[in-house]
VEXROMAR-29802 format. One record per residue (C-alpha): residue number from 1; residue in three letters; chain; y, z, x. Coordinates in Angstrom, 1 decimal, padded with zeros to 4 digits, always signed. Layout:
residues N
NODE | NUM | ala | A | Y | Z | X
...
//
This chain:
residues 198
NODE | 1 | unk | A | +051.0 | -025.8 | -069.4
NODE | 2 | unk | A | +051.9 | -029.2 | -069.7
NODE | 3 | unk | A | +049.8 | -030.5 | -067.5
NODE | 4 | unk | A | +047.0 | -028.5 | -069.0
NODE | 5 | unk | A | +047.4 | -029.8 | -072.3
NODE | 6 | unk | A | +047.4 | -033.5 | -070.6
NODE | 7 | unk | A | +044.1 | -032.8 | -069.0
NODE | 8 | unk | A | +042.5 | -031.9 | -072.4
NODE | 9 | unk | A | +044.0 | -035.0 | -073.9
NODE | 10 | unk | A | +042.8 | -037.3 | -071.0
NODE | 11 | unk | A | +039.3 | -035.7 | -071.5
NODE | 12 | unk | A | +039.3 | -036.0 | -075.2
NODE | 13 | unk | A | +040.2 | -039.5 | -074.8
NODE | 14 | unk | A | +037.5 | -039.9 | -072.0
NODE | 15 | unk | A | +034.9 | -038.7 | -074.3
NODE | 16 | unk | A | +036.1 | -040.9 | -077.6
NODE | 17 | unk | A | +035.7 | -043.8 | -075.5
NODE | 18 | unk | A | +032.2 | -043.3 | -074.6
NODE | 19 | unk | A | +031.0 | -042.6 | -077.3
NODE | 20 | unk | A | +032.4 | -045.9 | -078.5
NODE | 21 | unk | A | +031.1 | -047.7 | -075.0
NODE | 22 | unk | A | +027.6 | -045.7 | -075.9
NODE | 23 | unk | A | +027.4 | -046.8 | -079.7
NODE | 24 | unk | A | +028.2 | -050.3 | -078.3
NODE | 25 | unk | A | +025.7 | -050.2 | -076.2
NODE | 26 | unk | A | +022.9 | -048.5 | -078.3
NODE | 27 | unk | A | +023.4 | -051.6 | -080.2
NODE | 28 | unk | A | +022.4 | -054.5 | -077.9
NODE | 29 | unk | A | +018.8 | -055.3 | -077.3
NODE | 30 | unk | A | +017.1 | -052.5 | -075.8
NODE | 31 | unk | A | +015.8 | -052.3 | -072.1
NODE | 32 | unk | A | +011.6 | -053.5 | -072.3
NODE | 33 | unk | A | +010.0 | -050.5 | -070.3
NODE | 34 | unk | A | +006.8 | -051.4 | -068.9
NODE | 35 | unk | A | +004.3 | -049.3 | -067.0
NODE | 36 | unk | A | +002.4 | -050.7 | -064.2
NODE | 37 | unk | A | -001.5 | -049.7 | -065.2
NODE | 38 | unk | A | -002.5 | -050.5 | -061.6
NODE | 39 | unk | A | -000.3 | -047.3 | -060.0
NODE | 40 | unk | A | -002.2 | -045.1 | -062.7
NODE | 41 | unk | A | -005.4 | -044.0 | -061.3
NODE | 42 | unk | A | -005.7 | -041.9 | -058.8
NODE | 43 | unk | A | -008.1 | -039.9 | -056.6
NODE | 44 | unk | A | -009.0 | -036.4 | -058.3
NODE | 45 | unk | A | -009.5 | -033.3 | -056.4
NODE | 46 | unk | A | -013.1 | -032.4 | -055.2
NODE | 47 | unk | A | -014.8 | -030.8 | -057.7
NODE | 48 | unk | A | -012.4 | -032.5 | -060.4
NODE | 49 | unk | A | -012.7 | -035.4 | -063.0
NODE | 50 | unk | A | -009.7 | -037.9 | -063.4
NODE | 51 | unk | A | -008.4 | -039.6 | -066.1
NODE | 52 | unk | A | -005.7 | -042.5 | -066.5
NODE | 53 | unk | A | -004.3 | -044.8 | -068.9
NODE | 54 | unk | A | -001.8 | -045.9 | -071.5
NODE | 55 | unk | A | -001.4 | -044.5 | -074.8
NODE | 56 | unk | A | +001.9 | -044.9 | -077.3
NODE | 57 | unk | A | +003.7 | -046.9 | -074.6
NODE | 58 | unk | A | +003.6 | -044.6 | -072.3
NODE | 59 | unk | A | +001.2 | -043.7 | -069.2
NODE | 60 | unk | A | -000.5 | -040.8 | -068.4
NODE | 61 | unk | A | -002.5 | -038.8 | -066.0
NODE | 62 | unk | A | -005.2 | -035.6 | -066.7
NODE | 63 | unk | A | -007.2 | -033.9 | -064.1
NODE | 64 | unk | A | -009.9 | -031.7 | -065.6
NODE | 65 | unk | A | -011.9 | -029.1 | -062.8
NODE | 66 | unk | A | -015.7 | -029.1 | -063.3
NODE | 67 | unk | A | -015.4 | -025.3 | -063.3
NODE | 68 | unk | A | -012.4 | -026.0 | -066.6
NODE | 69 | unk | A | -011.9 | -022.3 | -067.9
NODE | 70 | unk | A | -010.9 | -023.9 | -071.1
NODE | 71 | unk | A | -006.7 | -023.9 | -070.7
NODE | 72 | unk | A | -004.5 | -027.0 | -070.1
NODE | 73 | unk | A | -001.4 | -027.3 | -068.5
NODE | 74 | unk | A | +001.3 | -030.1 | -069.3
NODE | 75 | unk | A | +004.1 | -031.2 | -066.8
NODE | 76 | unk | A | +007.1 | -032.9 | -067.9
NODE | 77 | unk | A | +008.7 | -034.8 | -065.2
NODE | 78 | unk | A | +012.3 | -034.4 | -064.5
NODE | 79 | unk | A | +015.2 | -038.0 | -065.3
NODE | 80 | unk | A | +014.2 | -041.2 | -063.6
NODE | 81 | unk | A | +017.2 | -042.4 | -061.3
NODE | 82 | unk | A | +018.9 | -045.8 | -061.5
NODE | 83 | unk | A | +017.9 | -046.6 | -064.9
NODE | 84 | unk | A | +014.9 | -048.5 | -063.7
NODE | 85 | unk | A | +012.3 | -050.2 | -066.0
NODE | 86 | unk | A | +009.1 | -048.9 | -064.5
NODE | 87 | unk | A | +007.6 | -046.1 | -066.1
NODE | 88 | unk | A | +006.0 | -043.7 | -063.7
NODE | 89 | unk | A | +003.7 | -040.6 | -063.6
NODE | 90 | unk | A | +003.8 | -037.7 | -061.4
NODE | 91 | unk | A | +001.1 | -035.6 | -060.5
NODE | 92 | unk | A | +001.7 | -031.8 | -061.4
NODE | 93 | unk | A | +003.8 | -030.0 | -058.0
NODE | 94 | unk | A | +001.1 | -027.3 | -058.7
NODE | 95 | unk | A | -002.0 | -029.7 | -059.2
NODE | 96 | unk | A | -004.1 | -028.1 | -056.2
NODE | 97 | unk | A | -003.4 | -024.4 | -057.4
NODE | 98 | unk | A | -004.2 | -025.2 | -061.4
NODE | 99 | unk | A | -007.8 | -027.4 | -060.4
NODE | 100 | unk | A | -009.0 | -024.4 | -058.2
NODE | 101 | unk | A | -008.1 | -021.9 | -060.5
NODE | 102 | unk | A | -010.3 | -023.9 | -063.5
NODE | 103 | unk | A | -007.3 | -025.2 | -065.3
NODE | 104 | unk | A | -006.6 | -028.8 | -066.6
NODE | 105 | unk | A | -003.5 | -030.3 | -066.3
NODE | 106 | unk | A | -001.9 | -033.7 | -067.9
NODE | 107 | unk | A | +001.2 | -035.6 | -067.2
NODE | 108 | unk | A | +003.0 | -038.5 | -069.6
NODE | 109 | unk | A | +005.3 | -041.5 | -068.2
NODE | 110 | unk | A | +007.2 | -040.8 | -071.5
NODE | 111 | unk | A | +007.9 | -044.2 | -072.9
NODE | 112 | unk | A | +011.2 | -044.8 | -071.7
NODE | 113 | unk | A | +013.4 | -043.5 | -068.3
NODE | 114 | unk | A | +016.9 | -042.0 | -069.1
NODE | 115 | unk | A | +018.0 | -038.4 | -069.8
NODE | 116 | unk | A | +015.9 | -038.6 | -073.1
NODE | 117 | unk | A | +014.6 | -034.9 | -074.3
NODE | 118 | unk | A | +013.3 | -036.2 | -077.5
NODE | 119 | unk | A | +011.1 | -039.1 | -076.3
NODE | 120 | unk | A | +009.9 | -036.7 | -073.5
NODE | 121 | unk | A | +008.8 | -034.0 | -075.8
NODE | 122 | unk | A | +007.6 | -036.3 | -078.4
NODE | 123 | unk | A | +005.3 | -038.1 | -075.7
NODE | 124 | unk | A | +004.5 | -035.0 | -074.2
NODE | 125 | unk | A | +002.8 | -033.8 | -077.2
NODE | 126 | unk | A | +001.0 | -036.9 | -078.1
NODE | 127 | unk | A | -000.7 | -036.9 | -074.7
NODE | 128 | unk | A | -001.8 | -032.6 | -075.8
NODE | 129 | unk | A | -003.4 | -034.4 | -078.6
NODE | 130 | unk | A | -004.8 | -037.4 | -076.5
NODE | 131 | unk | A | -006.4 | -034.6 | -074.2
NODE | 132 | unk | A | -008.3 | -033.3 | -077.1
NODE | 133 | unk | A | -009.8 | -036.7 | -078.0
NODE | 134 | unk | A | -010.7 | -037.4 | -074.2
NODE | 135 | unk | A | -011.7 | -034.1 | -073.0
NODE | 136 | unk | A | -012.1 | -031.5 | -076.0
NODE | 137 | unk | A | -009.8 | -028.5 | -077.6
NODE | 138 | unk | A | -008.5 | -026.1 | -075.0
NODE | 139 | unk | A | -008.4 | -022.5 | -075.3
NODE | 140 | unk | A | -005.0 | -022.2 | -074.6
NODE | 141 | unk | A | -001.9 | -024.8 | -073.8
NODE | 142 | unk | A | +000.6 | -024.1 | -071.2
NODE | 143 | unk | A | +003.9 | -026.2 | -071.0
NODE | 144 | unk | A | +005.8 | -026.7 | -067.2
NODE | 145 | unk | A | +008.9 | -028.5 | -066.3
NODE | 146 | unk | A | +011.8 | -029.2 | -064.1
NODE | 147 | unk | A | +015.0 | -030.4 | -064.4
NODE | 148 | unk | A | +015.2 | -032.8 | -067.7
NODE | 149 | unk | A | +011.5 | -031.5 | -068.0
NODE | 150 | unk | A | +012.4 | -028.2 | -068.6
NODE | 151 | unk | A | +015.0 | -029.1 | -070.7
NODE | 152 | unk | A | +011.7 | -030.7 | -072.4
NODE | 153 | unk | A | +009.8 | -027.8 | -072.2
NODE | 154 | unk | A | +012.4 | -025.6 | -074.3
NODE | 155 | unk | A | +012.4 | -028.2 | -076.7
NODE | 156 | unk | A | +008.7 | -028.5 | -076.7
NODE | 157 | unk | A | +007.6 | -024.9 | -077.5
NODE | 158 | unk | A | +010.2 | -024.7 | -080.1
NODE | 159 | unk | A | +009.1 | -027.6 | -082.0
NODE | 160 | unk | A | +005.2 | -026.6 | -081.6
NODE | 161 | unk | A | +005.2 | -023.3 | -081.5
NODE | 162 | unk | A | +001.7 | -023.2 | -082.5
NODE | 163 | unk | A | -000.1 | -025.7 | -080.1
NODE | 164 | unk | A | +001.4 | -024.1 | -076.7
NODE | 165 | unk | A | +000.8 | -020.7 | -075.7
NODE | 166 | unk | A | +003.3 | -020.3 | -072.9
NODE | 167 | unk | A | +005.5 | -022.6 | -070.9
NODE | 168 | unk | A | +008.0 | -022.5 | -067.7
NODE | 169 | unk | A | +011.0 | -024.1 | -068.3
NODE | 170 | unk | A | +013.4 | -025.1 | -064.9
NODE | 171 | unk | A | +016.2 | -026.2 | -065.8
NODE | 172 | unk | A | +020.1 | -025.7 | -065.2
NODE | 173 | unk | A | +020.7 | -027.4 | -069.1
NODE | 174 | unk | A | +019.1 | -024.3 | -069.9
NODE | 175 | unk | A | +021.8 | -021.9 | -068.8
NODE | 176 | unk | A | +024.6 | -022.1 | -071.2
NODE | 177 | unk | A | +027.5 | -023.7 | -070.2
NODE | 178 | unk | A | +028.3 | -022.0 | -066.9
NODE | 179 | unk | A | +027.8 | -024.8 | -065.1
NODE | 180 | unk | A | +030.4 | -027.3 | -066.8
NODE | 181 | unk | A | +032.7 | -024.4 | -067.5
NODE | 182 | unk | A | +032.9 | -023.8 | -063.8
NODE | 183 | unk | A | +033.4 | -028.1 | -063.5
NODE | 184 | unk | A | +036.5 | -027.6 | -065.7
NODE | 185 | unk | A | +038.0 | -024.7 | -064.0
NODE | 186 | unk | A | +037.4 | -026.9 | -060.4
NODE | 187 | unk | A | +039.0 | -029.9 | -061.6
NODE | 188 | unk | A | +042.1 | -028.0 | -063.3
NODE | 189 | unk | A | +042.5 | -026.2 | -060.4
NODE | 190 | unk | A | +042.4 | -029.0 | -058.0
NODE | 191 | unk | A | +044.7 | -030.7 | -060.4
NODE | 192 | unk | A | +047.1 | -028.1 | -060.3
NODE | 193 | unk | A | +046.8 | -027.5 | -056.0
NODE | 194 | unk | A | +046.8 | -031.5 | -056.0
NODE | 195 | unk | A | +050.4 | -031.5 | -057.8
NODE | 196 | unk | A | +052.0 | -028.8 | -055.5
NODE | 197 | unk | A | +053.1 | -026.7 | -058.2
NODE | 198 | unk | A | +052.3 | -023.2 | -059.0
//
């Protein structure tokens, strides 16, 4: 029980001083993201109109069929590893399926890497709006993510519930806290095997 407590109190103390290494750090200058406009364009399906650009900071991709069936379909890219500086856009995983089928899709760099929901969904929705400038109102908005992106997603439909109609979500965030209760119970366990006590 001892050693139970000790782990808690190790933990707690872990997670003070992060925060207090995080608020130190969220006060230096912060990181200049840039995106590179010459890894924007791209070659749009047959049949399909492209467009590219920067807008807010951040860049963005939108593939619009000639035979458009009126809906759109935004994708929210999962966290950017290493902490680089680059901003990047990723085509939609489903782009071939969605352009066939008539549907539009868009994609934002978000303006800034990191495990950042709030810029995501923030950037996410001002490139639904930048659609509508570029390419006209859609019938109906569809959101789709994975891993921080459907974190993003979530977030997304619950903060506009009235500009997207539907929206797939894939994500592990999303499932409660199974997954770092089960982290917990590993390392207390493996603490407890580890000391040779029962």
């Amino acid at each position: 029980m001892k050693k139970l407590i000790s782990l808690m109190a190790a933990m707690l103390l872990f997670g003070l001083l992060f925060q207090v290494g995080h608020l130190s750090y969220a006060k230096g200058p912060k990181p200049e993201y840039f995106v590179d406009e010459s890894k924007l364009p791209f070659d749009p399906l047959p049949g399909a109109q492209a467009y590219w650009g920067v807008h807010g900071g951040a860049g963005y991709r939108i593939e619009v069929p000639e035979n458009w069936n009126g809906d759109l379909v935004i994708w929210a890219h999962g966290f950017r590893e290493g902490g680089g500086l680059e901003l990047t856009v990723d085509n939609h995983p489903a782009r071939e399926f969605l352009v066939t089928n008539g549907y539009a899709w868009a994609a934002s760099s978000y303006r800034r890497n990191d495990y950042d929901v709030t810029t995501g969904v923030q950037d996410s929705h001002a490139l639904t709006k930048r659609f509508n400038g570029i390419v006209g109102n859609p019938n109906r908005v569809y959101f789709t993510g994975a891993s921080m992106g459907g974190h993003i997603t979530a977030v997304a439909i619950e903060q506009y519930p009235r500009t997207y109609d539907g929206a797939l979500a894939i994500c592990g965030v999303l499932g409660d806290f199974e997954l770092f209760d089960y982290f917990l119970d590993f390392n207390v366990a493996a603490q407890q095997l580890g000391t040779g006590t029962s």
